[in-house]
N, CA and C of each residue as an Amber inpcrd file, in Angstrom:
protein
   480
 136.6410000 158.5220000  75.3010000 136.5970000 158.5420000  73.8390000
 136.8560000 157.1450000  73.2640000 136.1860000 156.5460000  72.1660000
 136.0180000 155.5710000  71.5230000 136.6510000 155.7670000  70.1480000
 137.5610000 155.0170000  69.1830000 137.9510000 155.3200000  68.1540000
 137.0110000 154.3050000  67.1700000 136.1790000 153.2780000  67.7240000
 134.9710000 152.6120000  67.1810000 134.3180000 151.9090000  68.0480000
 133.0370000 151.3680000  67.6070000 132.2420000 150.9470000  68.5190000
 132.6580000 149.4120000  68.5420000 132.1800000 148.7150000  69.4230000
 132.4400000 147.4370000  69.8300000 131.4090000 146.6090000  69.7340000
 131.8830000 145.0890000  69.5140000 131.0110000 143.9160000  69.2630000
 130.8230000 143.3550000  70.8560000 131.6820000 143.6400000  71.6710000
 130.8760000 143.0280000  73.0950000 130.9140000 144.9410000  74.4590000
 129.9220000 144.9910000  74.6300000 130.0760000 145.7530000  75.6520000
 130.1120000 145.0740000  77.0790000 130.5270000 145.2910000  78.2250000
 129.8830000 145.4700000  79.3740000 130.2260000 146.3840000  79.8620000
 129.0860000 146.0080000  80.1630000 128.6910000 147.6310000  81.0180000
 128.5390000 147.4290000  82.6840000 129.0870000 148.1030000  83.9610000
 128.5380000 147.6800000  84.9860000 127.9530000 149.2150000  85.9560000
 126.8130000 148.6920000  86.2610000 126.1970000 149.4920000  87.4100000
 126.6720000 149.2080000  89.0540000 127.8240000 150.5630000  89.1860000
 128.0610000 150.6410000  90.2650000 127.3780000 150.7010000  91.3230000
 127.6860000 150.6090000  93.0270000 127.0920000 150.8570000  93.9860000
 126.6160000 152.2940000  94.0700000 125.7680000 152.9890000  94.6280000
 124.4260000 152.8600000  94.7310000 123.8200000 152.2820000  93.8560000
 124.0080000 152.5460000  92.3050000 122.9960000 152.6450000  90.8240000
 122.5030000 150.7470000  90.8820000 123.3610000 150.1930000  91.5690000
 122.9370000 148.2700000  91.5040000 121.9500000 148.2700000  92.5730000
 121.4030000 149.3080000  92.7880000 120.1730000 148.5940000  93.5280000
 118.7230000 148.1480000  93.5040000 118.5070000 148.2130000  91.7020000
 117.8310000 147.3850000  91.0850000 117.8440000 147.3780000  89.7580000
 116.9180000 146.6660000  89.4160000 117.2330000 146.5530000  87.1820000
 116.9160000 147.7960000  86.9620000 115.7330000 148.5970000  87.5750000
 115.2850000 149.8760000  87.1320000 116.0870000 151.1260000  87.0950000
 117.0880000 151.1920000  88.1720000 117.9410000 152.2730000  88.2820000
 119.3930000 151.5790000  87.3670000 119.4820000 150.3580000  87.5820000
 120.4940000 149.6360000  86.3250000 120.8440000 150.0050000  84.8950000
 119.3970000 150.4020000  84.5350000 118.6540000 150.6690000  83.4500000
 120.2070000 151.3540000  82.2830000 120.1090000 152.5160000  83.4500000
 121.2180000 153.5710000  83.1170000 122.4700000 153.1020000  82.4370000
 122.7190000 151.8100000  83.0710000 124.2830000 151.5520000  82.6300000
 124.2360000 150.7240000  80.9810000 122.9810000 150.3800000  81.0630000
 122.3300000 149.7510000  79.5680000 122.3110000 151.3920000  78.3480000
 121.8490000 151.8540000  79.0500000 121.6790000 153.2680000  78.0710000
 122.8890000 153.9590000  77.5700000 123.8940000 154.0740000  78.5370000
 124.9920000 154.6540000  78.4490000 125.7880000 153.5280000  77.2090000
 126.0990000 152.4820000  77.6670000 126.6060000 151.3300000  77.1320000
 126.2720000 150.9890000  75.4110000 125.1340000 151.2790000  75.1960000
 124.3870000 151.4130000  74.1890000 125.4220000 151.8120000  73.0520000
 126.0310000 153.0720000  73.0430000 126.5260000 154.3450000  72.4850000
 128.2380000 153.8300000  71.9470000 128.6450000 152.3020000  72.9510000
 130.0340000 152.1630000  72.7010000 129.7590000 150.7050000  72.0230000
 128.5690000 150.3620000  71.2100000 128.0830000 148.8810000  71.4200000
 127.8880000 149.1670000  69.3270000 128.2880000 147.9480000  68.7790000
 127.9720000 147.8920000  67.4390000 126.5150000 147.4060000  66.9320000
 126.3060000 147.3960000  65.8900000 124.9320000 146.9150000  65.4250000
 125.1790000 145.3840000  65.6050000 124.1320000 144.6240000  66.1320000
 124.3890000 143.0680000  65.8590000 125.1280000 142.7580000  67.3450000
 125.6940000 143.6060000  68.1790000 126.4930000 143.3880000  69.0850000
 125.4780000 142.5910000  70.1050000 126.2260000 142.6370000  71.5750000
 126.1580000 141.8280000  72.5910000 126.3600000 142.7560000  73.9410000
 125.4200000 143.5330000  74.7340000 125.5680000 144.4070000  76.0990000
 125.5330000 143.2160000  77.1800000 126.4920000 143.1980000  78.0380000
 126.4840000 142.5670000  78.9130000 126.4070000 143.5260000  80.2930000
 125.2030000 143.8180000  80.9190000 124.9090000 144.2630000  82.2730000
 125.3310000 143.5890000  83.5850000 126.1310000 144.1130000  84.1250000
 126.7640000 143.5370000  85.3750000 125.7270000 144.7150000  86.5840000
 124.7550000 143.6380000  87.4890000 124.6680000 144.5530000  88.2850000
 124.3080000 143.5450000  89.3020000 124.2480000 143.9660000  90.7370000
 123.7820000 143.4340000  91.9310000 122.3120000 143.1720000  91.8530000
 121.6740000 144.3370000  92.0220000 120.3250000 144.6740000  91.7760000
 119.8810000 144.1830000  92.7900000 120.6720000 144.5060000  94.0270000
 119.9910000 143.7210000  95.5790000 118.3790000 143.8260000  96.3240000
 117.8860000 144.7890000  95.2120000 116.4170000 145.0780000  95.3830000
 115.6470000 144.6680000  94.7650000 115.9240000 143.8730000  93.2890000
 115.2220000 142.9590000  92.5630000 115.1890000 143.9220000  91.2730000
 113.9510000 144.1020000  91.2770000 113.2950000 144.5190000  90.0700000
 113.5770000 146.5520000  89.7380000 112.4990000 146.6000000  90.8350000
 112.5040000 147.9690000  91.1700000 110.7630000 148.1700000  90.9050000
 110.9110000 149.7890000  90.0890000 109.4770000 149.9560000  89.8270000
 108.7120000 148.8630000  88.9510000 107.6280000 148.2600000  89.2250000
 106.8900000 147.5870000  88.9270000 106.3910000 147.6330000  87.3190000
 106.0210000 149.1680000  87.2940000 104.8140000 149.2930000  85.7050000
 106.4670000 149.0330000  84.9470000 107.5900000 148.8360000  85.2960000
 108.7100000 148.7470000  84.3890000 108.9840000 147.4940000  83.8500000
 108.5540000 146.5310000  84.3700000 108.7240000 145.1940000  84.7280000
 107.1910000 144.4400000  83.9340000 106.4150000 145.0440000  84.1950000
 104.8050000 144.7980000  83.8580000 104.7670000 145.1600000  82.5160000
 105.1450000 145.7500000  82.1420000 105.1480000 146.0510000  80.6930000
 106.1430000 145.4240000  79.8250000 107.8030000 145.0600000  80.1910000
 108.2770000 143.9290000  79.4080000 107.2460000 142.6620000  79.2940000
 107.1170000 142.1510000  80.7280000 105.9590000 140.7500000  80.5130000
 105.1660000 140.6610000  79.4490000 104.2710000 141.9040000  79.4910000
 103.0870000 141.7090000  78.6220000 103.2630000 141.7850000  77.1490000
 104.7270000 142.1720000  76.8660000 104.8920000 142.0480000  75.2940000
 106.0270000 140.4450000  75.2650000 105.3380000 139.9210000  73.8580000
 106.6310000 139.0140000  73.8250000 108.0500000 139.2920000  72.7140000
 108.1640000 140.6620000  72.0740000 108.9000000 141.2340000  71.1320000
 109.5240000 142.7600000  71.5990000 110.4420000 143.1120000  71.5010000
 111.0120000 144.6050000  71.4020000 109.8350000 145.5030000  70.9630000
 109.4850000 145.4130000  70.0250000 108.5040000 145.8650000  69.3260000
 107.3490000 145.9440000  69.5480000 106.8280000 144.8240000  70.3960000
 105.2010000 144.9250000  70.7200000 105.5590000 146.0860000  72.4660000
 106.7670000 146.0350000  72.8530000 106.6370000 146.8590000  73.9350000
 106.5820000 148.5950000  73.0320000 106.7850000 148.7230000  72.1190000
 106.8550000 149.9810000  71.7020000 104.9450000 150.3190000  71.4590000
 105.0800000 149.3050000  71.0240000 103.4810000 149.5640000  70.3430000
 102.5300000 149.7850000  71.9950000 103.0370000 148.9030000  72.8320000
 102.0970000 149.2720000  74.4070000 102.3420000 150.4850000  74.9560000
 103.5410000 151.0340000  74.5420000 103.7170000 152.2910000  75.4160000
 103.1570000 153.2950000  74.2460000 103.1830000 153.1470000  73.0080000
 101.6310000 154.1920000  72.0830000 100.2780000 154.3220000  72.6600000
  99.6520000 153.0110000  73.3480000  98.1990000 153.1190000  73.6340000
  98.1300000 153.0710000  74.6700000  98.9950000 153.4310000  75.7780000
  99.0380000 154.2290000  76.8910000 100.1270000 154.2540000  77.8280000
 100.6160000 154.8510000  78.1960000 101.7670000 155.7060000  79.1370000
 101.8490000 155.6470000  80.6470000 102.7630000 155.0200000  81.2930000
 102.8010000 155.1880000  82.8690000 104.1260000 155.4160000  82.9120000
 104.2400000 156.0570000  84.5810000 105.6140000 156.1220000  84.5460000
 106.3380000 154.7440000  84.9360000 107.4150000 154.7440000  84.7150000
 108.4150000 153.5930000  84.7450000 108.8060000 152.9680000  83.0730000
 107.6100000 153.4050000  82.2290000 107.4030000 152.6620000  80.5860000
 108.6700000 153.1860000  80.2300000 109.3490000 154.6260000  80.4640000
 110.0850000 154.9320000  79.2980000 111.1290000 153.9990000  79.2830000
 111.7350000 153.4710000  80.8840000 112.9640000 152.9060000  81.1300000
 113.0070000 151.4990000  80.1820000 111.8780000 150.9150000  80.3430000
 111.1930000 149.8080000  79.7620000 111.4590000 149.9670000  77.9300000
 111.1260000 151.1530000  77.5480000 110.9980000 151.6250000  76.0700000
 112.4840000 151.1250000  75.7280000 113.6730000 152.3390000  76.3420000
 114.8640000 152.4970000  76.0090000 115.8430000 150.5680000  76.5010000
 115.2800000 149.8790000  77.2330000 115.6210000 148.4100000  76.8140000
 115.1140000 148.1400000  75.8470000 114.1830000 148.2450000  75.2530000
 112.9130000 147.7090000  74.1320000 113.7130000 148.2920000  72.6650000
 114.6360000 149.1600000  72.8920000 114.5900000 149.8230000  71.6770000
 116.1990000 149.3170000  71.3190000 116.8530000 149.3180000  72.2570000
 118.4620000 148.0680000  72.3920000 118.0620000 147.2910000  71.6550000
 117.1950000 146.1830000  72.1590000 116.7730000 144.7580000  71.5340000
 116.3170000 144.7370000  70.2700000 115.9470000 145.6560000  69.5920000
 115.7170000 145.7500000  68.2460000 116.7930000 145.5270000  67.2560000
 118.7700000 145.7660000  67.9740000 119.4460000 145.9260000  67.0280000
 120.4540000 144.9380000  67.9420000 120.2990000 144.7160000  68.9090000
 121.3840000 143.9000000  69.3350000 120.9540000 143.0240000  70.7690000
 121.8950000 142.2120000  71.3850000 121.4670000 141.2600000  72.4590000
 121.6450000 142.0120000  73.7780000 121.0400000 141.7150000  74.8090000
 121.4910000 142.0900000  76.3100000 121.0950000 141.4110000  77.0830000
 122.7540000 140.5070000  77.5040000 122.5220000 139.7630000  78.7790000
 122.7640000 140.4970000  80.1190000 122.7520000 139.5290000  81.1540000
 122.7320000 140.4300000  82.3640000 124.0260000 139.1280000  83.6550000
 124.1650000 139.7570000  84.4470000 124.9060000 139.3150000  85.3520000
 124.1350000 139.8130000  87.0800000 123.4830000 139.2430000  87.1490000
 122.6010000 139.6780000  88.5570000 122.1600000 138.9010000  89.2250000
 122.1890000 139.5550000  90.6150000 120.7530000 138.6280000  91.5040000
 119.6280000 138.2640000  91.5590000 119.3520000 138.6520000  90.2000000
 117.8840000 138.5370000  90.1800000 117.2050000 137.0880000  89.3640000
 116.6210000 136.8240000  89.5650000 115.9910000 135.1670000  89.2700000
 116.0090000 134.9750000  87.6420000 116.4600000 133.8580000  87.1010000
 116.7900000 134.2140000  85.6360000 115.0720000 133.8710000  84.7900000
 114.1520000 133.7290000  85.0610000 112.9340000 133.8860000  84.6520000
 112.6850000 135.8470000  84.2870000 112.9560000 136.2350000  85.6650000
 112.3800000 137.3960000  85.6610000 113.1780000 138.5750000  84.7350000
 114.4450000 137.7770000  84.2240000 115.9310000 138.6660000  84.1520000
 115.6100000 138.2940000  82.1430000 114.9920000 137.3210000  81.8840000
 114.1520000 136.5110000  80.1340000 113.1870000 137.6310000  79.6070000
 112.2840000 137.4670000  81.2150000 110.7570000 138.6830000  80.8850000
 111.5780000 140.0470000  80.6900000 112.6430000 140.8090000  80.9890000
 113.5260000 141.9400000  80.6700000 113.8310000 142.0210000  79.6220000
 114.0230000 141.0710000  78.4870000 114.5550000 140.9700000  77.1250000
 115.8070000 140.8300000  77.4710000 116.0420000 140.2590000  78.5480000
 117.4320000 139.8200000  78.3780000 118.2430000 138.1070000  78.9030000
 119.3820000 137.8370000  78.5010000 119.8450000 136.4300000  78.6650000
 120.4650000 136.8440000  80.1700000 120.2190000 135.7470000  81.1000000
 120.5580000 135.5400000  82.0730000 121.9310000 134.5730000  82.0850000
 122.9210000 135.2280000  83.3120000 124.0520000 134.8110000  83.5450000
 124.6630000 134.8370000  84.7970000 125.4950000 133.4910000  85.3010000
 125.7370000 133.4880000  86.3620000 126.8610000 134.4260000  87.1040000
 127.5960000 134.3960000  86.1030000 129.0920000 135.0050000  86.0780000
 129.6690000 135.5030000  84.6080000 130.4370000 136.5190000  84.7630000
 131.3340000 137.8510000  84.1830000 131.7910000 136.7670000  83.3320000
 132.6880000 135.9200000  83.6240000 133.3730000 135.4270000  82.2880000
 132.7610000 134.3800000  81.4400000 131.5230000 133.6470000  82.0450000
 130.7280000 132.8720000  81.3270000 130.0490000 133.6220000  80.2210000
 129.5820000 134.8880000  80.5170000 129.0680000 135.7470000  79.7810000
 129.9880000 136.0640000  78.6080000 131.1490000 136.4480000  78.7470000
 132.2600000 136.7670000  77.8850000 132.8550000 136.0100000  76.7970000
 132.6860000 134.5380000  77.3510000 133.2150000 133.6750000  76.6200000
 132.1980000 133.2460000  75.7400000 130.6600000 133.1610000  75.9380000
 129.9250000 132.6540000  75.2780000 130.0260000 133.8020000  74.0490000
 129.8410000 134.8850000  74.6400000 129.3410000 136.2110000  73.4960000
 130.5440000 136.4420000  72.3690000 131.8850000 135.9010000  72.8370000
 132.9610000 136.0620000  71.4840000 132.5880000 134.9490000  71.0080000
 132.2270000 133.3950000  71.4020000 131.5910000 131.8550000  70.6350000
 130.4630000 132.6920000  69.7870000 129.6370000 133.2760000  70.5620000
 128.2800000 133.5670000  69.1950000 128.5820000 134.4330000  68.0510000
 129.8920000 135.3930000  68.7000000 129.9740000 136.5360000  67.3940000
 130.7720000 135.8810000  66.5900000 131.6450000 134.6950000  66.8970000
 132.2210000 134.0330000  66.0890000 131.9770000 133.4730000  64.8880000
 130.7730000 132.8620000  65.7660000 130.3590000 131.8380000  64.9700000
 129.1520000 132.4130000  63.5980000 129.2200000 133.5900000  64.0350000
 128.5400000 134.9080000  62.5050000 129.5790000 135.4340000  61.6820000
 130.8090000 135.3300000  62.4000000 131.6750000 135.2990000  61.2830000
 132.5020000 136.4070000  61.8630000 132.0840000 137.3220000  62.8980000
 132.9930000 138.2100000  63.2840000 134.1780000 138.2530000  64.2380000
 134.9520000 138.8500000  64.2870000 136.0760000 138.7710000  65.2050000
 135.7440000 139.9980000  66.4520000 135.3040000 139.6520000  67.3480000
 135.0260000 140.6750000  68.3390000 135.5660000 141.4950000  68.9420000
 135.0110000 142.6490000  69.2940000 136.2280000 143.6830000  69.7500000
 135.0050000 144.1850000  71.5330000 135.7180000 144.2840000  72.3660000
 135.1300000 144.4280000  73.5940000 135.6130000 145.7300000  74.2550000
 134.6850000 146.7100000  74.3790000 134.6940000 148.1770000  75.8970000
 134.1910000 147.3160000  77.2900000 134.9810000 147.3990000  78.0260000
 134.3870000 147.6190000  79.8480000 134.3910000 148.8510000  80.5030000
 133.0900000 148.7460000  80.4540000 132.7180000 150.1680000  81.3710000
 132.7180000 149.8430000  82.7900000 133.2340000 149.8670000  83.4650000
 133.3670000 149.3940000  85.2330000 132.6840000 150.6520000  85.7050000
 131.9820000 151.4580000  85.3320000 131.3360000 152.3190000  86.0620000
 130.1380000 152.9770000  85.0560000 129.8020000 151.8510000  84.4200000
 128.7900000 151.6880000  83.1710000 127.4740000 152.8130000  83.3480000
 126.9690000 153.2210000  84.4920000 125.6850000 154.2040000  84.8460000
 126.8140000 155.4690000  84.5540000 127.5670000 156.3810000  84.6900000
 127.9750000 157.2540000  85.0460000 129.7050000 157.4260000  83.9980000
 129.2190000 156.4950000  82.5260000 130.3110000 156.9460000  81.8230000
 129.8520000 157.1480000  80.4880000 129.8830000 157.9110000  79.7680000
 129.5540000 158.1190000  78.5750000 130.5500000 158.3640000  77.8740000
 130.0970000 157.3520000  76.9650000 131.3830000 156.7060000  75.6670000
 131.1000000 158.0130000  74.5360000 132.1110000 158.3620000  74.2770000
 131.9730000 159.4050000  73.0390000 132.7330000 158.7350000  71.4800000
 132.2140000 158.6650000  70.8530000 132.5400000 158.2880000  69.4780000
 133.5210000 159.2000000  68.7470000 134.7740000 159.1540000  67.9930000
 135.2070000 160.1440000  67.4410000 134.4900000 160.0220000  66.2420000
 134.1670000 161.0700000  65.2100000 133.6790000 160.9010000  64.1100000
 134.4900000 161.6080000  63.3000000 134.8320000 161.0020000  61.8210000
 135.3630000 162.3350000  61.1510000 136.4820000 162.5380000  61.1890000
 137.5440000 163.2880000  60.2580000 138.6620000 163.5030000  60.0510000
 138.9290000 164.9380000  61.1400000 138.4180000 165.5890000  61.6720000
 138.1910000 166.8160000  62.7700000 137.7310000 166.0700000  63.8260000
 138.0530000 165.1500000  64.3390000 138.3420000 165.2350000  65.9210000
 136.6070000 165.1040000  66.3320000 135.9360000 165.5310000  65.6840000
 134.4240000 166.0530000  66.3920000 133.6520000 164.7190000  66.7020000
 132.8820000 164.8530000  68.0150000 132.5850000 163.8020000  68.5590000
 131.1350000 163.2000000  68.4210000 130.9330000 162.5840000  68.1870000
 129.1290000 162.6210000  68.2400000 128.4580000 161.9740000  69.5810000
């Protein structure tokens, strides 16, 4: 349970789920839910397999906007697009860097900022929210695929 959402998430994809960006995916989705508008997801994963499914990967490339990937997956559909969609649809309202093995070209074409290390990531993302004027507030999900952040809403306890 969350009593508000946060200006820095990370999120990390545990062992098995780090065994590529595609099954990673998950810990981005989940993470999403504990993350503010304008915020900053930071993906921690191994991803010792690289990429993963391909049409997932092929379809960030070919758009250069959040948005133009929405519009490619309207005029036609494969599998791997949705995983692709639900990054595509993050980036519309906030940033997502990453922490992985994977080559930082290929980690850009993802819609996301590439990073070497956990606290480089950390330190830059409270400098940028700073420097917009906010005072940042940070969730770690250490088991980011397999935790879902619940929001309290409301004077009744009820969760959304």
């Amino acid at each position: 349970p969350l009593a508000k959402k946060s200006d820095i998430v990370v999120t990390v994809a545990p062992y098995p789920m780090d065994i590529d960006l595609y099954q990673s995916q998950k810990a981005l989705d989940n993470g999403k839910l504990a993350l503010a508008d304008g915020g900053i997801m930071i993906l921690v994963s191994k991803c010792r397999m690289g990429v993963g499914e391909e049409a997932f990967l092929q379809l960030l490339s070919n758009a250069s906007t959040p948005e133009e990937v929405m519009k490619l997956i309207a005029t036609e559909y494969r599998l791997g697009f949705h995983k692709a969609a639900k990054m595509a649809q993050i980036a519309t309202w906030a940033e997502m860097w990453a922490v992985t093995d994977i080559d930082d070209e290929t980690i850009r074409t993802a819609l996301m900022k590439p990073y070497s290390d956990v606290q480089s990531a950390v330190e830059e993302a409270v400098a940028v929210l700073r420097s917009k004027g906010r005072e940042p507030s940070m969730v770690v999900l250490p088991a980011g695929s397999l935790t879902l952040p619940l929001l309290n809403c409301g004077d009744k306890g009820e969760k959304r």
